[in-house]
N, C-alpha and C positions, 0 to 999 in steps of 0.2 A: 495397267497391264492389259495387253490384248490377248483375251483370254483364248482367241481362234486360234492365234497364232504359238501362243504356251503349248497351249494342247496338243499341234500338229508336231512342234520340236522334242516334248518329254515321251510324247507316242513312239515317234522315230528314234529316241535313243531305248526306249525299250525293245524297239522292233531289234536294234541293230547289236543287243546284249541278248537277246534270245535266240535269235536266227544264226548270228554271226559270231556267238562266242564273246565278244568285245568286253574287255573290264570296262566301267562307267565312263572314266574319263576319255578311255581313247574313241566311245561312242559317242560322246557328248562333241569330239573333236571331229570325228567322219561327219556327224549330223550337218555341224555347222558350215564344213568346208563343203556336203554337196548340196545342201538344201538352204542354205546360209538362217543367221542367229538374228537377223537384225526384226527389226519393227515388234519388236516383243512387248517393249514398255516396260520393259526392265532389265539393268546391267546383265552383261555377260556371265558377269562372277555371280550372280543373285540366279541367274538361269541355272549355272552349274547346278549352283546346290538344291532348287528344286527336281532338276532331274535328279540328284544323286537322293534325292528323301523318297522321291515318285519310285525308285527303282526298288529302294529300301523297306517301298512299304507294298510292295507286290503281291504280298501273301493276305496280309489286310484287307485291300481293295479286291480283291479278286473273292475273298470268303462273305464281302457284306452285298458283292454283287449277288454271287450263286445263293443266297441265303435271303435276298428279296424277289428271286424268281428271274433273274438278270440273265439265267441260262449257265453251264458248264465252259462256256470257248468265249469270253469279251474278248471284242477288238482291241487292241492295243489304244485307242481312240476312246472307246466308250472309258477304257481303265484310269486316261487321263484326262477325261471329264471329272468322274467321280471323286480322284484325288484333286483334284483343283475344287470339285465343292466340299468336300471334307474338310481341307484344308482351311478355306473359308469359314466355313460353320466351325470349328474347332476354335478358333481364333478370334470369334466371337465379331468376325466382319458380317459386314453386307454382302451378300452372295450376290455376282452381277445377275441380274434377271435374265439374257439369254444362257448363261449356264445353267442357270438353275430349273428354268421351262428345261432347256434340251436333256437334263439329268433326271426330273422329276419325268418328264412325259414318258421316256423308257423304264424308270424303277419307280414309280409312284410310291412306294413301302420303304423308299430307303430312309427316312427319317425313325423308323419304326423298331430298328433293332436296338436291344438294352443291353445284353450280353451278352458277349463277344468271347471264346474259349482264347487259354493265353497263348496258345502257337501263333493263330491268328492273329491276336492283337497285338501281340510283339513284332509279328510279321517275319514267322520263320517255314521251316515244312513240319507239320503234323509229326512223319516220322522222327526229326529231329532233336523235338520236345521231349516225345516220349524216348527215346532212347539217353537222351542227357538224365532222364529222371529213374532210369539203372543205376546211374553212380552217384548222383547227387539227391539232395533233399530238394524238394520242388522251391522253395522261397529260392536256396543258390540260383538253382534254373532261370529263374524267373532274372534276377539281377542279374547272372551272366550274359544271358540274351538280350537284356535291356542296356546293359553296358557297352554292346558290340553292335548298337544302333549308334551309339554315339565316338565321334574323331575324336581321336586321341595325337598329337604331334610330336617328336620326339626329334631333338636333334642332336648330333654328334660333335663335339667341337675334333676337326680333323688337322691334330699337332703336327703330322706330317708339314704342314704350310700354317700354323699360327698359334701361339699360347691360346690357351683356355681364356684366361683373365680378359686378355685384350678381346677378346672374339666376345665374349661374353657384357664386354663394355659397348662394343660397337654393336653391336642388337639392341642395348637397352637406348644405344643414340638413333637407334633406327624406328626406338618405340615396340620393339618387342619384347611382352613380359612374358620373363621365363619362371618356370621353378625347376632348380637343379637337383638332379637325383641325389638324394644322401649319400648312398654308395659308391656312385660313379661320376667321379671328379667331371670328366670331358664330356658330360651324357645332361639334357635339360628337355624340361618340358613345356611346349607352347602353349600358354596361357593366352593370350590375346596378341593380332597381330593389326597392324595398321594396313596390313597389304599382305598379299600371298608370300611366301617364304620363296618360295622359287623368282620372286622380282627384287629381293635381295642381293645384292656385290658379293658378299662373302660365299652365299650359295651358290652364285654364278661361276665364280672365282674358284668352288673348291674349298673354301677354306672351314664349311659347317655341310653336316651330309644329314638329310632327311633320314632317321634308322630309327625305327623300333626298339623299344628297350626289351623287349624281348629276346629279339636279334640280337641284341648286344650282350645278353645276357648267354646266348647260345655260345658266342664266340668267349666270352671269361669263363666259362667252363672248360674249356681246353685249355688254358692259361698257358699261351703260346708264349714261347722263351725264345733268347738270341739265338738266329744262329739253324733253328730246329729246320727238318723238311717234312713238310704238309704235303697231304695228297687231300685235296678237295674235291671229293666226287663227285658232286652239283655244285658249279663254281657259280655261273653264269646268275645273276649281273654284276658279282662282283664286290659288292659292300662289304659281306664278311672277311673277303680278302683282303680287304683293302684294311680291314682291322688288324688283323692277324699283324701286315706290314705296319699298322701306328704302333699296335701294341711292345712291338719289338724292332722298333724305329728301321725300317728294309732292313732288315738283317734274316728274316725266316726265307725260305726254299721252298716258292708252291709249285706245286703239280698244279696244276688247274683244267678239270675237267667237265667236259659237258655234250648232249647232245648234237648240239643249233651251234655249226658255223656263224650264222649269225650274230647270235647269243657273245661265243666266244670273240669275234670280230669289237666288238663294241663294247665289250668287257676292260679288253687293252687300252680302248681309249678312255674309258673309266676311269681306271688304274691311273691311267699315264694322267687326266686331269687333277685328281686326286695326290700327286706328288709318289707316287709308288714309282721303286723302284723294278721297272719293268724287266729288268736284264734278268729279276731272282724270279721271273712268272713264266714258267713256262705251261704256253697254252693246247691243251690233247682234243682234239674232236673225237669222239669215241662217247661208247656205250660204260661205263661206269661200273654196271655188273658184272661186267665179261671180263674188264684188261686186265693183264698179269704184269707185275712188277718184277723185277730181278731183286729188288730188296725191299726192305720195310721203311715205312717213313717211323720220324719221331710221333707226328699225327696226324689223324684224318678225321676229317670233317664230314660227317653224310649230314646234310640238310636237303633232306629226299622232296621229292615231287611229292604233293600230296592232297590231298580236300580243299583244303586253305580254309577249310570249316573257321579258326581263328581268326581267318584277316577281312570278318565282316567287316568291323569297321575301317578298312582300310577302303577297302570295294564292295559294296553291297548286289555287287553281281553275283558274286557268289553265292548269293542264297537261292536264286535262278539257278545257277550248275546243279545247287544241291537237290533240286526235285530228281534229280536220280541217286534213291540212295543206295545201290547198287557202286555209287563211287568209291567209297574208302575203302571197302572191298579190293575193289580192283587195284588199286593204290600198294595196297598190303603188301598185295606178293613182289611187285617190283620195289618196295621200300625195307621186307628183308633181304630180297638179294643183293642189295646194294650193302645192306649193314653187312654181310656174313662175308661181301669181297672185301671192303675196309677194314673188316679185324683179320682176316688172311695177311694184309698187307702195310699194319701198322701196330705199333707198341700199345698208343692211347687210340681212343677212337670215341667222337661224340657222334651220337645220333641227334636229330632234332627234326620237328615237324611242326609245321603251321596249324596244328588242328586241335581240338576240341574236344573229336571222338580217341576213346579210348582202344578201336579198332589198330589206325594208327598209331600208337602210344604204347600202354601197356601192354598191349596183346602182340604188338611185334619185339618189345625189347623180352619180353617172357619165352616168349618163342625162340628166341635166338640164343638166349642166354641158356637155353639147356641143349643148343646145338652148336654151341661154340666151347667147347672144353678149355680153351688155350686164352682165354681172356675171361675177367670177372667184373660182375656189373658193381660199382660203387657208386657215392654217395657223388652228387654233382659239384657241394659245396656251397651252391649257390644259397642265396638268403630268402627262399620265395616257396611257394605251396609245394608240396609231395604231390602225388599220382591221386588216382582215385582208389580208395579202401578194398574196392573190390578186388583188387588183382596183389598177389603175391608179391610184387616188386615195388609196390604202390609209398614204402618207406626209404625208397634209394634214389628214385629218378623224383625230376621237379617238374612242376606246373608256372606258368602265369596265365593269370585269372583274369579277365577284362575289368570285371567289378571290384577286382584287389587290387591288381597289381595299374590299372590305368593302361593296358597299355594291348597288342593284340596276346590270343591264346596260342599256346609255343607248350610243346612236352620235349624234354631233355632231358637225354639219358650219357651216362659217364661210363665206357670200357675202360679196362686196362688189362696190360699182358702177365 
């Protein structure tokens, strides 16, 4: 490994996740295309995921710098020093001798720290911990946030274009071991791959779709029927749609809405890779809270913008966004308005959110439910954790758990008219 050269590429994807916004991987992809990946002394794929563990442990690194005198502001540089000797030293290697001079001669005391508080050592924000330990008992805490350090892979077999059986025989010819969900015939979990899922035929092809079982779980809460018209008020990239259509082989009627032309541009060809029938998609650029319908759909979907507090392990940049915690806050109010136009404008109506915090969660479906007369909040049906105890609704709407359920954290709530 050239450790110069590691340290200058994981610096650069942190810079370009901090500065620029960028989830991990599409930093790891700008790094390499303007400052190129090579002479590293080691694969591509093995870079990724040190930058994506360097990103993951941001809060870590930066609490044992400030805490041996390292100063409040480390370079981006100095951060992935430190993580490339921890890493080392953890692992029980040889620490090369010029990282170790260039790390020791700036923090001499870094060897020196014994205990480590758990926000820190989980590598979360301070505020984050302590607000999770409102609703939960510190041990849940502790495995939540340790769970959503680690990938979880989850794939969909997409019947729109292949039986289950077959798709599921041709992965294990491909050398991928899965485990399939109990509950969800066409839904599996990647255990072990001989290669990235995305260098896959079937992937490439359409025929298995990378989804969350949470997600998946958002969309069998609506238990979309032949036939029905959906109005998806964050449609945009598309997955859930795309279920809605397996789930009632093209036969449902979506609205599909979204901010980003973009978004919605790329959505269609989604869809249309995916085997959907794109003639039943009709796609709205538009604001979500604002538009008026002339009639009611059978259902609508809000899967609002939000924290994504859940989808650490998906992206661990998000624990970067989350040093403002001022965010779910601001989340809130544009994620009721979006719930209180959807039950204006539909029979059933599921809420769902990426998140964690109970801000998003209980505290909007609580809110809404005593300002929407004309719909009532029920039970989701699903097979997976309740709410958190503290809030009134906390026995109707469902959770999944990173350390329970394997998979990201998702709060789901059930209207009906």
């Amino acid at each position: 490994m050239n450790i110069d050269r590691v340290s200058s590429i994981i610096a650069n994807v942190l810079y370009a996740v901090d500065r620029m916004k960028m989830p991990v991987s599409k930093a790891f992809v700008y790094v390499c295309n303007r400052f190129g990946c090579g002479a590293a002394g080691v694969g591509r794929e093995e870079l990724f995921k040190l930058s994506r563990d360097f990103i993951s442990s941001y809060y870590r690194i930066r609490y044992i710098i400030e805490s041996v005198g390292g100063g409040h502001n480390p370079s981006y540089r100095m951060m992935a020093k430190v993580y490339l000797y921890l890493m080392f030293r953890e692992e029980g290697g040889i620490i090369p001798s010029r990282l170790r001079k260039s790390v020791q001669r700036g923090l001499p005391n870094i060897d020196s720290i014994e205990v480590i508080p758990a926000w820190a050592r989980l590598s979360y924000p301070r505020w984050l911990y302590e607000r999770l330990l409102d609703v939960l008992p510190s041990s849940d805490v502790e495995e939540l946030l340790e769970a959503m350090n680690k990938e979880n892979v989850w794939i969909r077999v997409n019947t729109l274009k292949i039986d289950v059986d077959r798709a599921l025989r041709n992965l294990e010819m491909e050398g991928v071991v899965l485990e399939r969900d109990r509950d969800i015939p066409f839904l599996a979990r990647v255990i072990k791959s001989g290669k990235p899922i995305r260098d896959i035929e079937l992937f490439k092809n359409g025929s298995i779709i990378v989804q969350d079982r949470a997600s998946v779980l958002t969309v069998l809460a609506a238990r979309p029927e032949r036939n029905m018209i959906v109005y998806d008020f964050a449609a945009a990239p598309g997955v859930k749609a795309s279920l809605i259509m397996q789930l009632t082989e093209n036969s449902a009627r979506i609205v599909a809405m979204d901010l980003s032309i973009r978004r919605l541009n790329s959505m269609k060809l989604l869809l249309k890779h995916y085997g959907v029938d794109v003639s039943k998609i009709d796609l709205i650029h538009t604001d979500s809270k604002r538009i008026v319908f002339g009639e009611k759909a059978d259902l609508a979907l809000v899967d609002a913008a939000c924290s994504n507090s859940g989808a650490v392990s998906k992206d661990p940049s998000v624990k970067i966004l989350l040093r403002d915690q001022s965010l779910p806050i601001k989340m809130k109010s544009t994620q009721i308005d979006m719930l209180l136009n959807a039950l204006r404008h539909s029979y059933t109506t599921i809420y769902s959110v990426c998140s964690i915090l109970p801000e998003e969660g209980e505290e909007v479906v609580d809110r809404v439910s005593k300002n929407a007369s004309s719909h009532k909040l029920v039970d989701t049906g699903l097979k997976i954790s309740r709410g958190y105890r503290k809030y009134d609704v906390w026995n109707v709407v469902s959770r999944t758990f990173p350390h329970i359920d394997k998979c990201e954290g998702f709060f789901i709530a059930r209207f009906e008219y």
